[in-house]
C-alpha positions as CSV (number, residue, x, y, z in Angstrom):
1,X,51.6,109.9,107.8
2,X,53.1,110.2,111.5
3,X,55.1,107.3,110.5
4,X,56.2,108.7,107.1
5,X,57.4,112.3,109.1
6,X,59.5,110.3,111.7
7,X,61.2,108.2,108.6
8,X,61.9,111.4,107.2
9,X,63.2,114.0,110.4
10,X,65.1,110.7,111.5
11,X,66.9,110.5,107.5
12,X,67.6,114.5,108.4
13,X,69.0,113.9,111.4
14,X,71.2,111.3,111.1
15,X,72.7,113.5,107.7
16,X,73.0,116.4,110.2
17,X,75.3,114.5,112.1
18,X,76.9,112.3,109.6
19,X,77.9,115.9,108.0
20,X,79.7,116.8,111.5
21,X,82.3,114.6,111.4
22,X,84.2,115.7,107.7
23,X,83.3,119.3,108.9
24,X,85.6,118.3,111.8
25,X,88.8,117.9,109.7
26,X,88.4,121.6,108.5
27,X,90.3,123.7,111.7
28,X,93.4,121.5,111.5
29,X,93.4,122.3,107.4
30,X,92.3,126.2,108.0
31,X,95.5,126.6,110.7
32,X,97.9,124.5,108.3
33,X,97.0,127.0,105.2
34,X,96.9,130.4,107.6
35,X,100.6,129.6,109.4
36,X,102.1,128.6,105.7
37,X,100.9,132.1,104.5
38,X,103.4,134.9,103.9
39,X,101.6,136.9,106.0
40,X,102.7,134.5,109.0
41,X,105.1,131.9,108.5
42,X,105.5,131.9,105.0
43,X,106.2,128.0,104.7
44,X,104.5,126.4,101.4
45,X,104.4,123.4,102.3
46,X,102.2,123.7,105.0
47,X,100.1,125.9,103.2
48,X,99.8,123.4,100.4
49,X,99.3,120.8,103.0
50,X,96.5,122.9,103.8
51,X,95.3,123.7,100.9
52,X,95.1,119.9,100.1
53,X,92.1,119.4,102.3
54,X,90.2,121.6,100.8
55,X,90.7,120.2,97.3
56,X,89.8,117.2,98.3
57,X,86.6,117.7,100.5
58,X,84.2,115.9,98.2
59,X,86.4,112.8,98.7
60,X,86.5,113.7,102.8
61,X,82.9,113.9,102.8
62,X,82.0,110.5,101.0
63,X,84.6,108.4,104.1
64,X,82.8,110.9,107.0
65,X,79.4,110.6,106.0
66,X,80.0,106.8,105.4
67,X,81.1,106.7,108.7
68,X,78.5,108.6,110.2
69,X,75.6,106.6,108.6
70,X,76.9,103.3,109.5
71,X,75.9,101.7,112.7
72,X,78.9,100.8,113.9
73,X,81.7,102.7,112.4
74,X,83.1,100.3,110.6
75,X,85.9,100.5,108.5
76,X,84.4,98.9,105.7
77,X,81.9,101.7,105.2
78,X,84.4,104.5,104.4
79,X,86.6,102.2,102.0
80,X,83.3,101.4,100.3
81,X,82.5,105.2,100.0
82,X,86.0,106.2,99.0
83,X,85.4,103.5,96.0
84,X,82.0,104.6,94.8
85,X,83.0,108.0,94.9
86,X,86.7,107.2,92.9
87,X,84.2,105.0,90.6
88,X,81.5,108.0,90.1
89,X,83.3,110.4,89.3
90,X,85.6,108.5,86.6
91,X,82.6,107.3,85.0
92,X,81.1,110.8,85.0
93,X,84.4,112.4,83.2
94,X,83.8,109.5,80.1
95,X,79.8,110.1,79.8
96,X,79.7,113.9,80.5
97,X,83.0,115.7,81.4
98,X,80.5,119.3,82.4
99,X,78.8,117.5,85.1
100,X,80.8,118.3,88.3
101,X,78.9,117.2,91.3
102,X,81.4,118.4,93.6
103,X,80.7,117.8,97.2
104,X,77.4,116.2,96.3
105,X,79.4,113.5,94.9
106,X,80.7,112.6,98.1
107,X,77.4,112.8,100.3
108,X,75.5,110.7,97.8
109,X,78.6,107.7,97.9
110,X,78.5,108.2,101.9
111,X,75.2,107.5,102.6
112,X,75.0,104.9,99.6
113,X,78.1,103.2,101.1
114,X,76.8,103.8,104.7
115,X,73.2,102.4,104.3
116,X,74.6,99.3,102.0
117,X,76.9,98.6,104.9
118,X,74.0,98.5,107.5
119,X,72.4,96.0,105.4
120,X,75.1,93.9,104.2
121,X,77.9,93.4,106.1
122,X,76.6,90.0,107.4
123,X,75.6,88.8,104.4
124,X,76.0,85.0,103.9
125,X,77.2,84.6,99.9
126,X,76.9,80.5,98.7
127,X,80.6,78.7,99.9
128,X,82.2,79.3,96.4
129,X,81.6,83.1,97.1
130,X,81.8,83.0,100.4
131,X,85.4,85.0,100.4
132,X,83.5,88.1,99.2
133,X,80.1,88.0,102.1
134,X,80.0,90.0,104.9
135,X,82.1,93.2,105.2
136,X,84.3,92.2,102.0
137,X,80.8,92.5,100.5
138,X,80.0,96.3,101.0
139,X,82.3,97.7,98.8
140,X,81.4,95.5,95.6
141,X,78.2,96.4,95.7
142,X,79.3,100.5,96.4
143,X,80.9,100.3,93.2
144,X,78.7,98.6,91.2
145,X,75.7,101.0,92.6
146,X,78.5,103.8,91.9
147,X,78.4,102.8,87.9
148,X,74.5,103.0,88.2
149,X,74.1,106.1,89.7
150,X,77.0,107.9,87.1
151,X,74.7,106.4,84.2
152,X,72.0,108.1,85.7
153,X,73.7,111.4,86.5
154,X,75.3,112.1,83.9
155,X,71.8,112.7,82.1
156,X,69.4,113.8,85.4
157,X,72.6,115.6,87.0
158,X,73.0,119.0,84.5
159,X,69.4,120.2,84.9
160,X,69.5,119.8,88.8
161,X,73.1,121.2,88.4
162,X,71.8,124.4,87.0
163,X,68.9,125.0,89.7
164,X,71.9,124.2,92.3
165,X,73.8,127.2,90.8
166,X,70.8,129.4,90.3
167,X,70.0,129.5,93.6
168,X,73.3,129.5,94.7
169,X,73.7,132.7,92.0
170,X,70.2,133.9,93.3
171,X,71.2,134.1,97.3
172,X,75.1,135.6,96.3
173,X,73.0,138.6,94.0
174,X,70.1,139.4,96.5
175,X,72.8,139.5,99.2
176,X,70.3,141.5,102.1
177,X,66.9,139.0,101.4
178,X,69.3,135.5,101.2
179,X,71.7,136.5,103.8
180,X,68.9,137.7,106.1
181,X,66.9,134.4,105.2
182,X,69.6,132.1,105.7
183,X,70.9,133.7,109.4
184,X,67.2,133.4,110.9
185,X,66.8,130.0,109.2
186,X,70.3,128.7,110.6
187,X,68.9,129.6,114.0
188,X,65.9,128.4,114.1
189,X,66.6,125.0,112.9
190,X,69.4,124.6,115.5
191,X,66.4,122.6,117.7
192,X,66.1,119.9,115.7
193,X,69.6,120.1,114.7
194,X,69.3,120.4,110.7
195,X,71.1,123.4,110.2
196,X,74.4,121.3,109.1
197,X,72.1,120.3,106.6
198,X,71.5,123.9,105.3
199,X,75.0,124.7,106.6
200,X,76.3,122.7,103.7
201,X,75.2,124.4,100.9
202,X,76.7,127.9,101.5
203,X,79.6,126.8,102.7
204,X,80.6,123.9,100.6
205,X,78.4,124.1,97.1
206,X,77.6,128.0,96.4
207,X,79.6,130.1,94.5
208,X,82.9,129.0,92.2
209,X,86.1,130.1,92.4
210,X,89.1,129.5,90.2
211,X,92.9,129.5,91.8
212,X,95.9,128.0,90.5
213,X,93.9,125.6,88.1
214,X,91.5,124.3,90.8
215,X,87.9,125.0,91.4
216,X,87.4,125.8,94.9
217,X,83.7,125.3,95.9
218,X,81.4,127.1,98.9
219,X,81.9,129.7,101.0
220,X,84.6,128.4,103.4
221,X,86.9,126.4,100.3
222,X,86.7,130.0,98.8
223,X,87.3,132.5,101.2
224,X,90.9,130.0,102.1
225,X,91.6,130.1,98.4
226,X,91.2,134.1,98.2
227,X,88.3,134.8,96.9
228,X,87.9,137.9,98.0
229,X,83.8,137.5,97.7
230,X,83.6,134.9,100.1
231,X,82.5,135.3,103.3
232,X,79.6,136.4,103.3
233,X,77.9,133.7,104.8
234,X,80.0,133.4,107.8
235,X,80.6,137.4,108.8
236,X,77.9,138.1,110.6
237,X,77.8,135.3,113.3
238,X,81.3,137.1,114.5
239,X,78.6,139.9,116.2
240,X,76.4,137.5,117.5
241,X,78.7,134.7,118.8
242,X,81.8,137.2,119.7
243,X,79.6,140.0,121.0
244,X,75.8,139.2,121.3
245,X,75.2,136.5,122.8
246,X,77.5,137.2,125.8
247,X,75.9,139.9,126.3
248,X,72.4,138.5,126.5
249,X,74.1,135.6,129.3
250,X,74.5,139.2,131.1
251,X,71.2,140.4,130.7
252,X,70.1,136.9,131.9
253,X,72.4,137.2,134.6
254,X,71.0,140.8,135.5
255,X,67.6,139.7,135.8
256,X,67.8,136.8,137.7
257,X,66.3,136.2,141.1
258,X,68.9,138.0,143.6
259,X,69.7,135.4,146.0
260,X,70.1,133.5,142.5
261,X,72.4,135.4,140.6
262,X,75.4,133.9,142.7
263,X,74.7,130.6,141.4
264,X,73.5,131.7,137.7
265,X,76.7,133.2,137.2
266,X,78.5,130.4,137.3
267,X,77.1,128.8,134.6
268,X,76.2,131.7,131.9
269,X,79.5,133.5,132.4
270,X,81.5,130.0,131.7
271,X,79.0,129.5,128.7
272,X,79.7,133.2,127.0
273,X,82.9,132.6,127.3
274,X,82.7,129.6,125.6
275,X,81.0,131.2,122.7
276,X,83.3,134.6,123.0
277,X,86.6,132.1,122.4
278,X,85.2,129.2,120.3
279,X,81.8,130.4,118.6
280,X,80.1,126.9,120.2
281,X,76.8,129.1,121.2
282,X,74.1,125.9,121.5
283,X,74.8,125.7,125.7
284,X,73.8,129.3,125.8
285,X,70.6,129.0,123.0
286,X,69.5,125.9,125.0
287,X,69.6,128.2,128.0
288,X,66.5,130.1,127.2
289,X,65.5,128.1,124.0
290,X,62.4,126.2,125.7
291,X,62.2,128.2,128.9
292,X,62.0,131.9,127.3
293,X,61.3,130.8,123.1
294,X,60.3,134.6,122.6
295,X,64.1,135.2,122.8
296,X,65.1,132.7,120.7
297,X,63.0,133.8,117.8
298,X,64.9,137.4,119.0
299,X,67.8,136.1,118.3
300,X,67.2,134.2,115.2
301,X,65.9,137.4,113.3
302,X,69.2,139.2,114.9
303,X,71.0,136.3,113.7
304,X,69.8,137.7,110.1
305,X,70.4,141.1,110.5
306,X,74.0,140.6,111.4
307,X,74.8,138.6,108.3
308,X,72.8,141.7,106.2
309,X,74.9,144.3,108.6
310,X,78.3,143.0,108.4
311,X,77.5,142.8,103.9
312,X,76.6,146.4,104.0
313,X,79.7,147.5,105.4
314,X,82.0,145.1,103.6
315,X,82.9,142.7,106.5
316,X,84.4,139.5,105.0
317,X,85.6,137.1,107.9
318,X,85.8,133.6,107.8
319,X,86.4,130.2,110.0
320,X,86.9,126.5,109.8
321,X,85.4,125.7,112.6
322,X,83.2,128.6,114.0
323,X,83.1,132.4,114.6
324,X,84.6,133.0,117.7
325,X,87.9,134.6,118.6
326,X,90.1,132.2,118.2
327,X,88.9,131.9,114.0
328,X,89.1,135.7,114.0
329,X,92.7,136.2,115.3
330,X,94.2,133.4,113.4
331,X,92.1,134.4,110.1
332,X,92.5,138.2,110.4
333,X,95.3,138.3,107.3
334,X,92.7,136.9,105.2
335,X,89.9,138.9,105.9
336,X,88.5,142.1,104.6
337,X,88.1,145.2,106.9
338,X,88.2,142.7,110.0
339,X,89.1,145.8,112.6
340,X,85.1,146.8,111.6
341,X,83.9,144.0,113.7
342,X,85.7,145.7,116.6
343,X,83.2,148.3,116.4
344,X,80.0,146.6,115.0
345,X,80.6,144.3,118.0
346,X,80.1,146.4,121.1
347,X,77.2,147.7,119.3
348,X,76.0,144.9,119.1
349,X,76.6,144.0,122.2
350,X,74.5,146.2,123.6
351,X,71.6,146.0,121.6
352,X,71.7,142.2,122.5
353,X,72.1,143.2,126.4
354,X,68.9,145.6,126.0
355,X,66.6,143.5,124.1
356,X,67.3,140.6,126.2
357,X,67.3,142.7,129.5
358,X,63.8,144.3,128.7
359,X,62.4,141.5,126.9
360,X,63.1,139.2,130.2
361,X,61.5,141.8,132.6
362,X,58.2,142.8,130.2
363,X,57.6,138.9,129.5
364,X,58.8,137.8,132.9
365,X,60.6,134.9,131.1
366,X,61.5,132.1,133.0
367,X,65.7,132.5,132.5
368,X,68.4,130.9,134.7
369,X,68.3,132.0,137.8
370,X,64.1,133.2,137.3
371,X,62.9,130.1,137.7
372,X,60.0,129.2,140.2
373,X,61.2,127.9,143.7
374,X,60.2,123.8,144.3
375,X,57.9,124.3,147.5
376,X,58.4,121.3,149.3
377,X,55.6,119.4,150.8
378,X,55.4,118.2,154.8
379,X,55.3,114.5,154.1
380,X,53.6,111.7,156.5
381,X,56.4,109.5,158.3
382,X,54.6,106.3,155.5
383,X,54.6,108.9,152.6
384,X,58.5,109.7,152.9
385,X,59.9,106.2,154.1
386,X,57.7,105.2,150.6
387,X,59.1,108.0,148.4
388,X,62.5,107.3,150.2
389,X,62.4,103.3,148.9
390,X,61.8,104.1,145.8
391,X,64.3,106.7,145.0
392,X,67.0,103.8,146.4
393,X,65.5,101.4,144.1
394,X,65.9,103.9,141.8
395,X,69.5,104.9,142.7
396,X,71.0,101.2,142.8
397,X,71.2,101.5,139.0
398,X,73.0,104.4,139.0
399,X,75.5,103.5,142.1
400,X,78.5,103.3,139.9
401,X,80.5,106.3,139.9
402,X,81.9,107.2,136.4
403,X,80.0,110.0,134.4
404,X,79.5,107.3,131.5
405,X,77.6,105.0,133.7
406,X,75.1,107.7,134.9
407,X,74.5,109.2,131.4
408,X,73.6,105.6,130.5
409,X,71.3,105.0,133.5
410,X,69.7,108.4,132.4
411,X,69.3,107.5,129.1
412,X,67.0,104.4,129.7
413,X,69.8,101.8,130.6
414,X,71.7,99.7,127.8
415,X,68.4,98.1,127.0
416,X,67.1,101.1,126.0
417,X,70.1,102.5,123.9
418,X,70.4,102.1,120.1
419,X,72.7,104.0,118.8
420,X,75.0,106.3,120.5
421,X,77.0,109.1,118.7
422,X,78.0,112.9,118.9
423,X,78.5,116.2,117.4
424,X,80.2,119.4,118.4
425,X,77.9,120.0,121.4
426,X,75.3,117.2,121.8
427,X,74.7,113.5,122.6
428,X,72.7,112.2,119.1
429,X,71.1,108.8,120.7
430,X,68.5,106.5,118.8
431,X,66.6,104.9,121.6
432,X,63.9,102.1,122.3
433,X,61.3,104.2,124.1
434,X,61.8,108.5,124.4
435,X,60.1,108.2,127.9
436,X,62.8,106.1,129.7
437,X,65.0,108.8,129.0
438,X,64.9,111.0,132.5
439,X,65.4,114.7,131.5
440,X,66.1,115.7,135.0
441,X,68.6,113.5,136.4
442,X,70.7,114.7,132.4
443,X,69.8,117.8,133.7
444,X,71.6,117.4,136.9
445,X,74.2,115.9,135.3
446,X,75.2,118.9,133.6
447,X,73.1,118.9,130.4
448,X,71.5,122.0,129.0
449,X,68.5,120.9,127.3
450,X,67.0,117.5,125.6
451,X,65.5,117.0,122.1
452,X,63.1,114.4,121.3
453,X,63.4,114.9,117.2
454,X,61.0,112.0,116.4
455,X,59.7,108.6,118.0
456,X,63.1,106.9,119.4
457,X,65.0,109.5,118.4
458,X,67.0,111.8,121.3
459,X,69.5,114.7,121.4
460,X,71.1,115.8,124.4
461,X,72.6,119.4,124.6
462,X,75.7,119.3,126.9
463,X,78.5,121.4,124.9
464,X,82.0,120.6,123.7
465,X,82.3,117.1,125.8
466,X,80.0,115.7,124.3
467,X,82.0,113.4,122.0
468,X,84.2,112.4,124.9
469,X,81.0,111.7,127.0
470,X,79.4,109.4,124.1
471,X,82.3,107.8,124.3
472,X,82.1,107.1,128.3
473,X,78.7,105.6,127.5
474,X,79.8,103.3,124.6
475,X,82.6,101.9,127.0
476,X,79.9,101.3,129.7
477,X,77.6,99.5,127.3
């Protein structure tokens, strides 16, 4: 069963962050379609240019998730995904033209195309073949698994099409129960990194919206089209990510240890304003996820009553890439009543600052800058030259000086190092053995918190370098 679970978290997982890397194309396609507006620039073809992206996201998400699924990135498992998804959905307009899989279609072909890739791109065919093994290989079978699976959908797909958009229709009606639900559940599953997972459907499947002879799917494809109903799932983290959760890096700040508060500032002032300007919030959650978890829960059930709030008084903001300031200036022409936020924010604000503030103090929460003071111990002359000997053993693999070669010794060493990849704002690593991974020397080098999902499994919060810092460790290995 234990062995069934880890299967299962580390399938989640590694969709979680397969799903990162089409989400990524979304702010360069959300400013192209805002500047071509005539509200700004009023130039079509960059609007259209925009626009195109998210017409085509089913088709982006089959190459990204390919990409993310296969082991080592290979072109060949994108070009394979890009055919099975071309194949599936041809074959599905000849059996049933009123199945529409939309972005489904794309996720199903990239992990299809990403998994066949992992298992056949050294494949030896017999010497007559032998043109069409390895990497060539990939695609063929894609597309041939991409005929099977539009047999089968085109009969299985309509019934689980209708659940899809009755839950879908069931979470737009009850607005305050599926918006509250969803914020708390977004937040809470941030640890083990699944909420892209969840992420996905409100913002790419739920809810339909017709412009200009194109169905534009989700939350986000909708509120860029015009759909002046969308946004509802993406409103309320403006108050939390804009407003709150600075607010509760003050409180933290507040409360800690006086003769620490010198040093704590440094680090949660630069992390809400992170969050203020970008809406990247995890460096700040991972501060006082696992040392003060009462506060996280806090802030996952405020998380939910946000997204209810900003509903009720008719807030419609949306993003490409997150709700912070930058998303809220650029996407203010498209919004509805966005000045609101300008109050509900402050509010907000505060009520963060007090719950925090009180909730720290009551609990005595261990929060930057409360934590307890190392006593150091009077060591015998043998004791320290001992401890001393082995920290220089310990050292000599770490002597080189470039931040990917000290991530790697802290990590286990090559040896220990699978797979290496990244999202927004951590280090997503499949390892040998979890316990050679040394939590406080990642700590020391700048990380806010580390994940053990599941047996070889490892995530490492550091923030927005943490692409570029995956990619310092792949170079060193």
């Amino acid at each position: 069963m234990k062995q069934f679970l880890t299967v299962v978290t580390k399938s989640f997982v590694t969709l979680g962050k397969a799903l990162m890397l089409p989400i990524a194309v979304l702010p360069i396609a959300g400013i192209l379609l805002r500047f071509g507006q005539p509200d700004l620039l009023n130039i079509t073809f960059l609007a259209k240019s925009g626009e195109a992206v998210f017409s085509n996201l089913p088709a982006i998400f089959a190459l990204g998730v390919a990409i993310g699924f296969a082991k080592d990135n290979h072109g060949a498992a994108p070009l394979s995904a890009y055919v099975g998804y071309v194949v599936l959905t041809g074959g599905l307009k000849v059996l049933n033209p009123n199945v529409d899989m939309g972005v489904f279609a794309g996720i199903i072909m990239g992990i299809t195309a990403g998994l066949f890739y992992n298992k056949y791109h050294d494949i030896n065919l017999p010497s007559y073949l032998a043109f069409f093994g390895g990497k060539r290989f990939v695609p063929i079978v894609t597309g041939i698994t991409a005929v099977i699976i539009a047999l089968a959908a085109s009969v299985v797909w309509p019934p689980v099409q209708g659940a899809i958009d009755a839950l879908g229709k069931w979470i737009l009606s009850s607005e305050i129960v599926g918006l509250f639900i969803y914020g708390v559940a977004n937040r809470l599953l941030i640890p083990l990194g699944l909420h892209h997972v969840l992420n996905n459907l409100v913002w790419f499947i739920f809810g339909n919206f017709q412009s200009g002879g194109t169905t534009y799917q989700g939350d986000i494809a909708r509120f860029f089209a015009g759909d002046p109903t969308a946004g509802m799932f993406m409103s309320g983290f403006f108050p939390v990510m804009m407003f709150g959760l600075p607010a509760a890096c003050a409180a933290m700040w507040a409360t800690a240890k006086s003769y620490k508060r010198k040093a704590a500032a440094g680090i949660l002032f630069s992390m809400a304003f992170t969050s203020f300007l970008t809406g990247i919030t995890e460096p700040v959650e991972f501060s006082f996820m696992f040392l003060a978890f009462p506060l996280y829960v806090i802030h996952a059930i405020l998380t939910g009553i946000s997204m209810v709030a900003m509903d009720l008084i008719h807030v419609k903001l949306g993003f490409t890439f997150s709700a912070g300031a930058f998303d809220y200036i650029l996407n203010w022409g498209k919004a509805t009543h966005p000045a609101r936020l300008l109050i509900a924010g402050p509010i907000y604000a505060v009520i963060y600052f007090v719950i925090f503030y009180y909730a720290i103090k009551l609990w005595d929460l261990k929060t930057p800058g409360r934590e307890e003071d190392v006593i150091e111990v009077d060591l015998t002359k043998k004791e320290s030259s001992e401890i001393a000997a082995d920290l220089k053993k310990e050292a000599a693999a770490v002597v080189k000086h470039t931040r990917g070669a000290k991530y790697l010794a802290a990590l286990g060493g090559k040896e220990n190092i699978k797979v290496v990849d990244a999202c927004a704002t951590r280090l997503r690593l499949e390892v040998v053995d979890n316990s050679k991974v040394k939590d406080s020397v990642l700590k020391s080098l700048g990380a806010r918190g580390i994940m053990r999902p599941g047996e070889g499994l490892v995530q490492v919060i550091i923030g927005p370098e943490a692409d570029v810092i995956a990619t310092e460790v792949r170079r060193e290995m």
